[in-house]
C-alpha positions as CSV (number, residue, x, y, z in Angstrom):
1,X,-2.4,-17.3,-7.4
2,X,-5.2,-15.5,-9.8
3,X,-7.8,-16.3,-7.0
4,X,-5.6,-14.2,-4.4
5,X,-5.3,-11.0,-6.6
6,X,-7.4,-7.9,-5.0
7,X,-8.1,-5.1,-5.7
8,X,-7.3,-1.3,-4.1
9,X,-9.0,2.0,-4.5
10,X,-5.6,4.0,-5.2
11,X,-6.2,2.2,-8.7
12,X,-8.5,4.4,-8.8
13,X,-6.8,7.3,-7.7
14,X,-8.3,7.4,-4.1
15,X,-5.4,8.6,-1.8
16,X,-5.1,9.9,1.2
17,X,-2.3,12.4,0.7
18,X,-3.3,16.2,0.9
19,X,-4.2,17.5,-2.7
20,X,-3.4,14.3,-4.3
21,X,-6.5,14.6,-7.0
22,X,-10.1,14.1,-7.9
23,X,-11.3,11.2,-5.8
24,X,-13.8,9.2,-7.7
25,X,-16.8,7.6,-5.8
26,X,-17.2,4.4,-4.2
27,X,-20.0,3.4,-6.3
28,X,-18.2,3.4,-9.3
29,X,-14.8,2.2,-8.3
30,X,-16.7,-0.9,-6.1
31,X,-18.6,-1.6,-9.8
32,X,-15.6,-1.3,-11.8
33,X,-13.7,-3.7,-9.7
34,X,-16.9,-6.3,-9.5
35,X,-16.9,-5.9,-13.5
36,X,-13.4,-6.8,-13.6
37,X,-13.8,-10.0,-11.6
38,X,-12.4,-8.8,-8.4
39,X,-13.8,-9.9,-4.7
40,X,-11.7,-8.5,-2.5
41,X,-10.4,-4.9,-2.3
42,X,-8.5,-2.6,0.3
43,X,-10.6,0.1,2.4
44,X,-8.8,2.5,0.8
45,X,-8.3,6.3,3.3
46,X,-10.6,5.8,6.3
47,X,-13.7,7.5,5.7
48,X,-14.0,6.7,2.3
49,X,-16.6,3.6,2.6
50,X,-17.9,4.9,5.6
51,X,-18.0,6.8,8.7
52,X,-19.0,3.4,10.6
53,X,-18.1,0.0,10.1
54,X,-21.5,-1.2,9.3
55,X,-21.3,1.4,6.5
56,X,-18.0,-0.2,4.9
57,X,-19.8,-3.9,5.0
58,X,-23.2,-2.3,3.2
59,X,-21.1,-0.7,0.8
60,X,-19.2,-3.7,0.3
61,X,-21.7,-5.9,0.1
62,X,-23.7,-4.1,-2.6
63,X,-21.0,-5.0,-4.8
64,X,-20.7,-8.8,-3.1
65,X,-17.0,-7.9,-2.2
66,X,-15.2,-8.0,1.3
67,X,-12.4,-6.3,2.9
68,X,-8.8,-7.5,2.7
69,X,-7.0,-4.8,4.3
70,X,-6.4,-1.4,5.1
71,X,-3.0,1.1,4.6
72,X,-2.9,3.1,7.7
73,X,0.2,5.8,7.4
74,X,1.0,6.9,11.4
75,X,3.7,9.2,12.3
76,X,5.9,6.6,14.0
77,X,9.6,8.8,15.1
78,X,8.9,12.0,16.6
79,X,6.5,11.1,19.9
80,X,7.4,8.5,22.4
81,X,4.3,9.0,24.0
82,X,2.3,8.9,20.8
83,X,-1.6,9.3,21.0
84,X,-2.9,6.1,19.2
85,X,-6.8,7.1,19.5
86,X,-6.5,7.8,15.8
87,X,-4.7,4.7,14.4
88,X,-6.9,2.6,16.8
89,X,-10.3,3.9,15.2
90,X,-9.2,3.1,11.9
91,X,-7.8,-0.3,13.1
92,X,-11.2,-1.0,15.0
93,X,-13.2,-0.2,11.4
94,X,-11.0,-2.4,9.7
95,X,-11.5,-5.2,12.2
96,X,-15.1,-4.9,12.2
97,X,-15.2,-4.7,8.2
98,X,-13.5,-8.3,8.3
99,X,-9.6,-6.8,7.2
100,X,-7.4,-9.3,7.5
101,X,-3.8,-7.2,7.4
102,X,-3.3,-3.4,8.7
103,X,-0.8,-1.7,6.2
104,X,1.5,0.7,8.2
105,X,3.6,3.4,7.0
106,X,6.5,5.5,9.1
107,X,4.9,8.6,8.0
108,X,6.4,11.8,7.2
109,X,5.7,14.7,9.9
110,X,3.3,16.5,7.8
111,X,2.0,13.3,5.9
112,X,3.7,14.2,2.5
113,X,5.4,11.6,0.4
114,X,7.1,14.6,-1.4
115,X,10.5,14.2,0.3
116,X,12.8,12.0,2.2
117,X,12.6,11.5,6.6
118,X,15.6,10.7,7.5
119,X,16.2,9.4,11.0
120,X,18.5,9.9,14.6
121,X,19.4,7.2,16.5
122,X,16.8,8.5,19.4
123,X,14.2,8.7,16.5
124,X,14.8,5.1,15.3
125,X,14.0,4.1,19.2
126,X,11.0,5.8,19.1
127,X,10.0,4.1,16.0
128,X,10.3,0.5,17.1
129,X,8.8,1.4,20.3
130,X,5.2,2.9,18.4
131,X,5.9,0.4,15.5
132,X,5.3,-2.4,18.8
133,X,2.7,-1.1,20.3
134,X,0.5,-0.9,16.9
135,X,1.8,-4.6,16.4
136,X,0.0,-5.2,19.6
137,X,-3.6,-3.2,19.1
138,X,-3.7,-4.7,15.6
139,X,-2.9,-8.3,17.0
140,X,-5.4,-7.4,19.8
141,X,-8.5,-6.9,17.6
142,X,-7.3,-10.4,15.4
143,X,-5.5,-8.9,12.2
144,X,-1.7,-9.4,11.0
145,X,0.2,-6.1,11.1
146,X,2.6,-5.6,8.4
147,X,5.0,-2.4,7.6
148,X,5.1,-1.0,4.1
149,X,8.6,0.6,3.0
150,X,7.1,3.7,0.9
151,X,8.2,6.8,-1.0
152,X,8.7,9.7,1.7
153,X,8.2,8.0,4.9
154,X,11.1,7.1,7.5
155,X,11.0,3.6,5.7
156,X,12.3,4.4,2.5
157,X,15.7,3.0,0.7
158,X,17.5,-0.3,1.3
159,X,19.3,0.8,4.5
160,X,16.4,1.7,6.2
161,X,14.5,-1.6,5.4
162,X,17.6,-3.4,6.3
163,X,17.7,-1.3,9.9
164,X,13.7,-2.4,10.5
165,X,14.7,-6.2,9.2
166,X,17.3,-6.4,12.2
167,X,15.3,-3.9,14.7
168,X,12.1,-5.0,14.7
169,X,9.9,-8.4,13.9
170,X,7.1,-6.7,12.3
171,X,6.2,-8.6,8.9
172,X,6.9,-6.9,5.7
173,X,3.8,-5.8,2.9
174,X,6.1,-6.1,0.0
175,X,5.5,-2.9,-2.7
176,X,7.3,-4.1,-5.6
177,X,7.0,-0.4,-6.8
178,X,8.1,1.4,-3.7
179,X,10.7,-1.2,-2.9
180,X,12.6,-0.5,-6.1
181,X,12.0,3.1,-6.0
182,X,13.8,3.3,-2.6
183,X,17.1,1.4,-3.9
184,X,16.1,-2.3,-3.2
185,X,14.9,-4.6,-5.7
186,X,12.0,-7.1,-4.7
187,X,14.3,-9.9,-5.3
188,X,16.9,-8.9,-3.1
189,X,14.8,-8.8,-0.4
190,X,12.8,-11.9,-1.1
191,X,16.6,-13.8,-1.2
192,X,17.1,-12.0,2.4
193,X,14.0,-12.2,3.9
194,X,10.9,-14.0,2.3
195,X,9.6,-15.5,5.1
196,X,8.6,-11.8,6.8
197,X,6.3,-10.9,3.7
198,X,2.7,-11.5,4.7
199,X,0.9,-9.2,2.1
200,X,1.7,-7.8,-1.6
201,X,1.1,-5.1,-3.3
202,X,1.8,-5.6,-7.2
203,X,3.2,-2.3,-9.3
204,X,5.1,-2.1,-12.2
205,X,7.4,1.0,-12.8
206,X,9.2,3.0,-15.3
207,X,12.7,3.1,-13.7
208,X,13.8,6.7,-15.8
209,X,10.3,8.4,-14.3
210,X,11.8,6.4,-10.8
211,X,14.9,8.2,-10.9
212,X,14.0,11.5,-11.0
213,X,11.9,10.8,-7.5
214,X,15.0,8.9,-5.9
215,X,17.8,11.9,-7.0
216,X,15.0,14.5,-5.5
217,X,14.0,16.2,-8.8
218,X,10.7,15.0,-9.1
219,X,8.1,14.7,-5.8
220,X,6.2,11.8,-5.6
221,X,2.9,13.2,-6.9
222,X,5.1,14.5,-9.4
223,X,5.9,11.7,-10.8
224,X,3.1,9.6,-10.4
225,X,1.2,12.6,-12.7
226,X,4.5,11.7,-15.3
227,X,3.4,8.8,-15.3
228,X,5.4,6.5,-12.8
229,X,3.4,3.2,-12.9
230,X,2.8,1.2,-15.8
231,X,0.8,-1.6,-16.2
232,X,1.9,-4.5,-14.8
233,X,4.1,-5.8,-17.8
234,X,4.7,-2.6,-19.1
235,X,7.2,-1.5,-16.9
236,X,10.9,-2.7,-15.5
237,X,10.1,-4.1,-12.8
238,X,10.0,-8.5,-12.8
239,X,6.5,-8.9,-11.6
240,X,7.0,-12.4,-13.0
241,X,10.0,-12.8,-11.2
242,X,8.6,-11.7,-7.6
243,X,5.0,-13.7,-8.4
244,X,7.1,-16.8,-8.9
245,X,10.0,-16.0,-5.9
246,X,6.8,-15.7,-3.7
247,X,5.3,-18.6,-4.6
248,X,8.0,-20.7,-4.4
249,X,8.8,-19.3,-1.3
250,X,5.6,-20.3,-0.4
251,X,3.7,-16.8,0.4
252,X,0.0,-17.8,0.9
253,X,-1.1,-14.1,1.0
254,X,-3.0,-11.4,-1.1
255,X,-2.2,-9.7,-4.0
256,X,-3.1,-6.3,-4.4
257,X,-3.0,-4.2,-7.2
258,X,-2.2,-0.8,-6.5
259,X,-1.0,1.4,-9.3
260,X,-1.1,4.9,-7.6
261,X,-2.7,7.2,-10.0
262,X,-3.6,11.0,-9.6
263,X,-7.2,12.0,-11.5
264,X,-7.5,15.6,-12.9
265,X,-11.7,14.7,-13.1
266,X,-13.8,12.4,-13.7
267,X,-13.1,10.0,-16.3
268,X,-16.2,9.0,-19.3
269,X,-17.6,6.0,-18.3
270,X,-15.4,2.7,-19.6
271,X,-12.3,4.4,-19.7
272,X,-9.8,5.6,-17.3
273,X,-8.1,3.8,-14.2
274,X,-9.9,0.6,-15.3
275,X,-8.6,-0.4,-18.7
276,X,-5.0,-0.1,-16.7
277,X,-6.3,-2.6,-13.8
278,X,-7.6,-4.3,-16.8
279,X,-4.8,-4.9,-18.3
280,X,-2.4,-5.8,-15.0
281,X,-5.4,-8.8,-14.3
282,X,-4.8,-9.8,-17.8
283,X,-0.9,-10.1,-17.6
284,X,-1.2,-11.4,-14.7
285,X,-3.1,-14.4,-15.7
């Protein structure tokens, strides 16, 4: 599975969340990732390698890497007639920079992971409905369209995922990070439901920084600033356990590493984000 492992500008500390940090450039986080052996890599927020599509496959291709996927967080419960011109800009760049998987997220109303979006009934209806019709435009343009159960959107804890399992047949990206986070462990939902997880993303996480995010006393950049993701191995989550689960289960996808960091500045050069990724590639093999 070492030659499916990508890589994902978040690693970095390149998010799309309002005030979420410094945002290091492409050039360096495409060279770090190329120096550490990686091929592949998520675009990361749209924009950021490239206005245009032939600008993500220049930048790209400087750095002889390609484009696995995209995470695309769309406000999915509170507009039945919801205006997809947005999401299907960003699904057209990632189509045209070769993605293979669109990465969606039941975003919050103001696009915030800093607290919890809970749901009506009506809401939940106009969720499946918008969660269909980007299945459809994703499918359209060739790509597999997956949902990603994440800190502060309407896809959250166990029940939620549960409610999506039964409501909808969108495939799953499995965060082992945000999974656990929300109340579910990786495992459990593997045993339930391994055949819907088409793409991974691989975090590790220190459960008592965890809790104070799932009990409310900590928001999400909070905690990631304390500190939330470890290393893959250095955490509590069984990243062995779900690599081998997956495999068994015969999952044929990517997987990504994506420990969410927040930068104050620019790191010195050969230090920062990339001795973590570092050291998640190495556990890893």
């Amino acid at each position: 599975m070492i030659e499916r492992v990508a890589g994902a500008p978040i690693s970095w500390g390149v998010c799309e969340a309002p005030g979420w940090g410094h945002e290091m450039a492409p050039d360096r986080v495409l060279g770090e990732m190329r120096d550490l052996g990686l091929r592949i890599t998520e675009l990361g927020p749209t924009g950021y390698l490239g206005a245009r599509p032939a600008d993500v496959r220049d930048q790209l291709g400087r750095y002889d890497m390609r484009l696995v996927g995209g995470f695309l967080p769309v406000t999915l419960h509170t507009d039945p007639d919801l205006d997809l011109a947005e999401a299907t800009a960003a699904i057209s760049t990632l189509a045209a920079g070769g993605s293979e998987v669109v990465v969606l997220a039941a975003q919050s109303a103001d696009g915030s992971y800093d607290r919890k979006v809970p749901l009506s009934d009506e809401e939940w209806k106009i969720l499946v409905v918008n969660l269909a019709r980007l299945q459809d435009l994703v499918r359209s343009h060739g790509m597999t369209a997956t949902l990603h159960p994440h800190v502060g959107t309407a896809i959250e804890d166990r029940d939620s995922v549960l409610r999506l399992l039964e409501s909808s047949d969108i495939a799953l990206c499995l965060d082992t990070g945000h999974l656990l986070i929300g109340g579910m462990h990786p495992l459990e939902l593997l045993e339930q439901a391994a055949d819907r997880v088409a793409h991974v993303h691989l975090k590790d996480v220190r459960t008592s920084v965890a809790a104070t995010v799932s009990a409310g006393d900590s928001s999400y950049i909070g905690a990631v600033r304390e500190g939330l993701y470890a290393p893959l191995g250095d955490g509590d989550v069984d990243i062995a356990g779900v690599v081998s689960a997956l495999e068994a289960a015969g999952y044929q996808g990517w997987y990504v590493l994506e420990q969410d960091c927040a930068l104050d500045g620019e790191p010195a050069a050969g230090v920062g984000p990339v001795l973590d990724v570092a050291r998640c590639i190495e556990f890893l093999r």
